[in-house]
N, C-alpha and C positions, 0 to 999 in steps of 0.2 A: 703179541707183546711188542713193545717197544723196543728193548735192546735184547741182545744178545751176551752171553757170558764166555767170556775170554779169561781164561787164566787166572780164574777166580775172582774175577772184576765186574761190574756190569757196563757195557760199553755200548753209550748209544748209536742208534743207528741214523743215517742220513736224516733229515727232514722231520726228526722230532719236535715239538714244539718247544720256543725260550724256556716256560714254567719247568716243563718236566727234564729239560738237559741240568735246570739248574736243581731240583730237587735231586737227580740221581748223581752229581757231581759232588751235593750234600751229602748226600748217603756213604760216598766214597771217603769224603775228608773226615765225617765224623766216625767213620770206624778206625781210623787212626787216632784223630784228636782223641776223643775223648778218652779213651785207655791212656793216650799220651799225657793229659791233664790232669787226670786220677793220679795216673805213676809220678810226674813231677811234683805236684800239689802234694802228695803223700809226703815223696822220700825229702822232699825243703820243710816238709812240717815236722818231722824230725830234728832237723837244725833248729825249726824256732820254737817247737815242746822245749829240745833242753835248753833253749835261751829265756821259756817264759820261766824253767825250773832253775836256772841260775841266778835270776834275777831278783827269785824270794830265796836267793842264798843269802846274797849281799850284792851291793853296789859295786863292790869293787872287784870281786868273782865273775858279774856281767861284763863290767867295763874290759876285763883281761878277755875274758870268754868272746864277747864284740869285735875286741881287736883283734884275736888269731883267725876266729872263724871268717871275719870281713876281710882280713889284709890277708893270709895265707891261704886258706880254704877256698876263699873265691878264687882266688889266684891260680891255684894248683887245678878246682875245679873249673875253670874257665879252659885251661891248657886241654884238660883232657873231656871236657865237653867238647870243645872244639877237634881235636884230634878224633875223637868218635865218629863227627860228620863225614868226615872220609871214608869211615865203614857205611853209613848212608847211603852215601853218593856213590858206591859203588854196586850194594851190596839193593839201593834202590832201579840204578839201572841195569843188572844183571838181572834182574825179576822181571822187569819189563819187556827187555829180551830173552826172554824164556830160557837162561845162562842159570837154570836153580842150583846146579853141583856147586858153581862158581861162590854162592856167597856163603858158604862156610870155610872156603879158604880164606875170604875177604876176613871172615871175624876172625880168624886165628893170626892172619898177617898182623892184626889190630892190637890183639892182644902183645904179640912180639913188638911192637914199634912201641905201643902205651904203658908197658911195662916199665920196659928200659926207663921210657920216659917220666914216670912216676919214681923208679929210685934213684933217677939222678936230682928232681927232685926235696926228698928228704931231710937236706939238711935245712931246709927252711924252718922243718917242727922240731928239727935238733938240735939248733941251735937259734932258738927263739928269742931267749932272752939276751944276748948278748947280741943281736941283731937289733932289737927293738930298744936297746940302750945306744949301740952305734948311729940309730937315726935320731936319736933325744927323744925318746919317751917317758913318762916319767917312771922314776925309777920302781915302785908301788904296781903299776901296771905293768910292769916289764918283770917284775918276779911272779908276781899271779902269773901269766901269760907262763914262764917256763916249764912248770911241773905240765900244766893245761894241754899245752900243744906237743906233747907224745902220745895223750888220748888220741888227737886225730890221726896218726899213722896206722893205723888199721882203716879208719875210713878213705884215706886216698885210696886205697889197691881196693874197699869197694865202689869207689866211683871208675876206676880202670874196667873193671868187668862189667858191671850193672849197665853203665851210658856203652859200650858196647855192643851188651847183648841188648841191650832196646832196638838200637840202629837195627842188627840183624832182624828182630822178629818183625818189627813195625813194618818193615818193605816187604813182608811176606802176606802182611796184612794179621800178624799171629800177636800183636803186642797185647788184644786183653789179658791174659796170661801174667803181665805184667801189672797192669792195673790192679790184680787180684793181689798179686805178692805184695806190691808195695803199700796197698791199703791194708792190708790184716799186717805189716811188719807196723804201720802206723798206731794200727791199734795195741798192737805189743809195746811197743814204746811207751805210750800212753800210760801203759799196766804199769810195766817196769819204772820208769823216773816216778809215778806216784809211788811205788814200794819200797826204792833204793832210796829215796832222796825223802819223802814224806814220811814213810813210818817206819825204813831203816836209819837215819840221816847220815847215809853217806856222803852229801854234801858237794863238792864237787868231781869228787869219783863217782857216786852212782848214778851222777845226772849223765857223765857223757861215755859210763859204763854202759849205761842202757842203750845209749845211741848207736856204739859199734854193735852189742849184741842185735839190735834190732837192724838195723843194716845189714851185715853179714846174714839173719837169716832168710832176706829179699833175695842173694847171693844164690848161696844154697839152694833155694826153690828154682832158681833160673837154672841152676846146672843139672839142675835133676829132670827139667824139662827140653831140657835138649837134649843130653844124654839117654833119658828115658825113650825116645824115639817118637815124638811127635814133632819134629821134624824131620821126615824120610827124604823128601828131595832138596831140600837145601843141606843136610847137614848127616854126613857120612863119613865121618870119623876123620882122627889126626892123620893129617898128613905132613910127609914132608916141605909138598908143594907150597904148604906155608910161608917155605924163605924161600920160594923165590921170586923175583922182581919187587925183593923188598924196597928198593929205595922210590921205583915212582910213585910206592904207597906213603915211605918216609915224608917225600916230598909235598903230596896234598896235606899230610898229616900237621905237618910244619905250618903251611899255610891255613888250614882250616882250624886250628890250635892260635894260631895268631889274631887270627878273626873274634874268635870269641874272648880271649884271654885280655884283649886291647878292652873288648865291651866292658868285660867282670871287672878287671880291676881299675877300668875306669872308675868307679864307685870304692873299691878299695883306700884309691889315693886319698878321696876328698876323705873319708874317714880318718885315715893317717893325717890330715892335714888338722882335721877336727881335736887331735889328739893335742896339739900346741898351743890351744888357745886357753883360755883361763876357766878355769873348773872345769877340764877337759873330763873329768868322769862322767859328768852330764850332759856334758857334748858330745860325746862319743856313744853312751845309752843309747839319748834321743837318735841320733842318725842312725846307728845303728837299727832302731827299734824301727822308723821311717823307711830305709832300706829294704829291710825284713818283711816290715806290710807290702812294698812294691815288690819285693822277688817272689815272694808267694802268688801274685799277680800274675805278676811274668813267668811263673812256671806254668801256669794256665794258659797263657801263648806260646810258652817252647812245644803244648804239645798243636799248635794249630802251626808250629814253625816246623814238627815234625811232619804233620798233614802236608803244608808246603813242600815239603823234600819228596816226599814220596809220589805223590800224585806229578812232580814235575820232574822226577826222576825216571817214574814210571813210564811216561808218555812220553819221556827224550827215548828212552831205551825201545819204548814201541814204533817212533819212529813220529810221532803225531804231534806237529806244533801248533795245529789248532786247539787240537784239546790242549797244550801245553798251556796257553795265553787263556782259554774258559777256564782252568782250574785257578790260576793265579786271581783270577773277577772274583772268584765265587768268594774264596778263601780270605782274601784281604775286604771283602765287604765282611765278612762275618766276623774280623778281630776286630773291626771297627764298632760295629754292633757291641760288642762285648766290653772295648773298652771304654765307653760311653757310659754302660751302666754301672763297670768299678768307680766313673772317674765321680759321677752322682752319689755312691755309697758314700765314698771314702769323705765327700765333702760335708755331708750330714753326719758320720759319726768318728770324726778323726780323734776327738780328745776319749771316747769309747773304747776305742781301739788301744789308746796308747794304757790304759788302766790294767789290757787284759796282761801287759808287760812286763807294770813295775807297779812298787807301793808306791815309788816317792810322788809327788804332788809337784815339784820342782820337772823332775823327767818328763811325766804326762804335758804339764804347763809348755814344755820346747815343744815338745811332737804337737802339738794342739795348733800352736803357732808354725807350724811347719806342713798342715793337712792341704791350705790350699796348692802348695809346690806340688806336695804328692798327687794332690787329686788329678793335676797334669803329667806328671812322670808316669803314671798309670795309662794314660790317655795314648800318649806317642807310645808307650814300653807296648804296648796291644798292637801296635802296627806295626813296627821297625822290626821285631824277631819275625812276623811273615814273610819279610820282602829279605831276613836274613836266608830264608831258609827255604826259597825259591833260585836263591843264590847258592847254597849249598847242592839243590838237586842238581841243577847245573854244572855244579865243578867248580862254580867261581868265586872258590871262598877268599881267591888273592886279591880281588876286587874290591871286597867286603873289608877286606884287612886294612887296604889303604884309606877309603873310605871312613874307617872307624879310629886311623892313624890323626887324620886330618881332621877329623870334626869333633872329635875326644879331647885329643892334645895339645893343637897347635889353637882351639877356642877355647872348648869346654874348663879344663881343668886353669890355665891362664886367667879367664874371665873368671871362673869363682876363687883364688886367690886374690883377684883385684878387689874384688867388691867382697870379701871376708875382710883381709887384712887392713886393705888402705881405706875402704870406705866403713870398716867396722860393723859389716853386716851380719860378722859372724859366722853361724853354719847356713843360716839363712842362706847368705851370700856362696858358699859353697854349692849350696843346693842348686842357686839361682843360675852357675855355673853350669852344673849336671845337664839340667833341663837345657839349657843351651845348646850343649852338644847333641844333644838326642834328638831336638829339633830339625838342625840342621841334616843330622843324621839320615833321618824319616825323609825328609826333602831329598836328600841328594841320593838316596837308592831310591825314591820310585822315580826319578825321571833318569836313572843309569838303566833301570830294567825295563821301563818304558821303550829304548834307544834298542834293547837287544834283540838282534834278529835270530830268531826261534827256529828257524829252516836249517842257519849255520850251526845251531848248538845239536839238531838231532845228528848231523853229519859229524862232530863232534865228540857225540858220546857212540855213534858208533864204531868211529874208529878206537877209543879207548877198549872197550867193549872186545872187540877183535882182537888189539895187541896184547891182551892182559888173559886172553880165553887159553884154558885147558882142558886136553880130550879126557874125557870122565873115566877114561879106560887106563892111562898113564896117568893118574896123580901121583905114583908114588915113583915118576922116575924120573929123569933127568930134566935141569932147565931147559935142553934140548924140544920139550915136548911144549914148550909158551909158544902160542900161535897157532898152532893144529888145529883142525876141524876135518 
């Protein structure tokens, strides 16, 4: 045979040929990816089930529903997407380094730091309304919006557990599991907003009733699977050990939470921004609706960004920066692949797409006039989350952060206020904006990761590795026991 199997991995051996290192490199990323693409693609299609079931509520139920789910939701789930990657990146090279005890502390640290961070939080869904009258919304979307956004308080604490427990399982290489839960919670959804909302008509209670019911029971299936004891060496019950060296987990968390949280509500803003112009209920739909088609997109590349994390998480923690630089070749040719063929779809059936959204003729008529933008936002959105999440195996999600500071903020969202407001391009012009930033984006971390010497990051994560290790024998005693072997 070819290679050998290590640690549950197939690892090839010297002097294999290009074909077969890059088919068994495939092999590796797509037992991640693809449970990673199923699970994302699922639990986001929950989000835009109840947005296609809001939308035959009424216009103005979407346009509130758009707004909390875009400007708060993303918001909140960007924080703690982001802060999950630190369960990742730790919990990806403890596996590598054959440290398995180690990444069930890492998820309960996660859950204590993501917690807290989730109810401080809350007041953003509890005090909705009065928030989105203080930035001048109009007043009509700002009372829909208030009853709306206490539904999502149960769905933050499940994006707290859920983006979590993925991190853990996916670096174990255990995430189908996952794929499974979250496609049949999809289908339950499905059942339910056609039952609550179509032949009970509860109207905007049973559409985003269904949505926590169907979430939470992804939840449930994930605790029952780790609890249940199919995972025996990563996960050996509560411990104390959990708090401790909580803060240098704080600290990635902050950073890796910042990284993504800058991305998501990047797209937030220009929505909020969409909200001030004139017939903002149909500017806000369409962009919304335009958004929605691309994150569903792009949750198809969070799971090849999760691929990225682990396979370079992996191979920092084994010590191998050769393979570290062949798994980045393999994985960022194949989002490109992929984005090519959405960006083809999206450009032949854009006004299609926006129908399956809304009845109005008016909404489809924007998004229609908005499909070539998209069909490029899909295009870069398929590369930029790989090259994010080669950065997160790594540890560098501060990197990522600033990066996304500068080419979001100080262009992106500037430039599409110029060309909306002053040159009257509208959302267009917003859009025109976005893409800008994402542009530049994609530019500026493949030649920051180009630059990175892969020899310094293995010495790197093994000293993390080292200062963070406890002896499987003392978890439950004193922070005395961090560092033992």
């Amino acid at each position: 045979m070819d290679s050998t199997i290590e640690e549950g991995l197939l690892v090839p051996k010297e002097g294999v040929n290009l074909r077969k290192r890059i088919w068994m490199e495939s092999k590796k990323m797509w037992s991640v990816a693809f449970p990673g693409m199923v699970a994302r693609v699922t639990a986001f299609g929950i989000i835009v089930v109840t947005q296609f079931f809001m939308g035959h509520i009424g216009v103005l139920p979407l346009a509130a529903y758009a707004l909390e789910q875009t400007l708060f939701l993303r918001f909140v789930n960007g924080i703690l997407i982001g802060m999950s990657s630190a369960t990742e990146t730790l919990c990806g090279q403890a596996y590598g380094a054959g440290q398995y005890h180690m990444m069930g502390i890492y998820l309960q640290r996660s859950w204590v730091v993501d917690s807290i961070s989730a109810t401080i939080l809350l007041p953003l869904f509890i005090f909705a309304t009065p928030f989105l009258r203080l930035i001048g919304q109009q007043e009509a979307i700002a009372e829909e919006a208030g009853p709306i956004s206490f539904w999502f308080i149960p769905v933050v604490y499940y994006f707290m557990f859920s983006l979590t427990i993925q991190m853990y399982l996916q670096a174990q290489m255990k995430n189908s599991i996952i794929g499974w839960l979250s496609a049949v919670s999809f289908l339950l959804h499905l059942l339910l907003s056609w039952i609550m909302v179509s032949k009970l008509n509860l109207g905007v209670a049973g559409a985003i009733g269904a949505m926590n019911i169907s979430c939470w029971f992804m939840v449930i299936g994930e605790f029952a699977y780790i609890f249940g004891g199919w995972c025996p060496d990563t996960w050996t019950g509560f411990t104390r050990a959990a708090f401790n060296d909580i803060l240098p987990v704080v600290k990635l968390s902050i950073s890796s939470g910042v990284m993504v949280c800058l991305e998501l509500w990047y797209t937030s803003i220009l929505v909020l921004l969409a909200g001030y112009m004139k017939d903002a209920s149909t500017q806000i739909s369409a962009f919304s609706i335009c958004l929605n088609i691309s994150s569903w997109e792009f949750m198809i590349c969070l799971g090849l960004l999760g691929a990225a994390s682990v396979r370079v998480s992996n191979e920092l923690g084994r010590g191998d920066a050769k393979a570290t630089k062949f798994s980045i070749k393999v994985i960022v040719s194949t989002s490109i692949c992929i984005g090519v063929f959405f960006w083809a779809m999206c450009l032949a059936f854009g006004r299609q797409i926006a129908i399956l959204f809304t009845d109005s003729e008016e909404i489809a008529d924007t998004v229609s006039d908005l499909s070539v933008l998209l069909a490029f936002s899909i295009l870069f959105n398929s590369i930029q989350p790989v090259l994010s999440g080669v950065a997160v195996g790594a540890g560098l999600q501060s990197m990522v952060a600033y990066v996304n500071l500068g080419c979001y903020y100080v262009i992106g969202v500037p430039l599409g206020v110029l060309l909306a407001y002053v040159f009257h391009l509208h959302v267009k012009g917003l859009w025109i904006g976005l893409l800008s930033g994402v542009v530049i984006q994609t530019i500026t971390l493949s030649y920051l990761i180009w630059r990175i010497d892969w020899d310094e990051q293995v010495k790197k994560a093994s000293e993390r590795l080292n200062r963070w290790f406890l002896v499987p024998e003392k978890l439950n005693g004193n922070t005395n026991d961090a560092g033992e072997k």
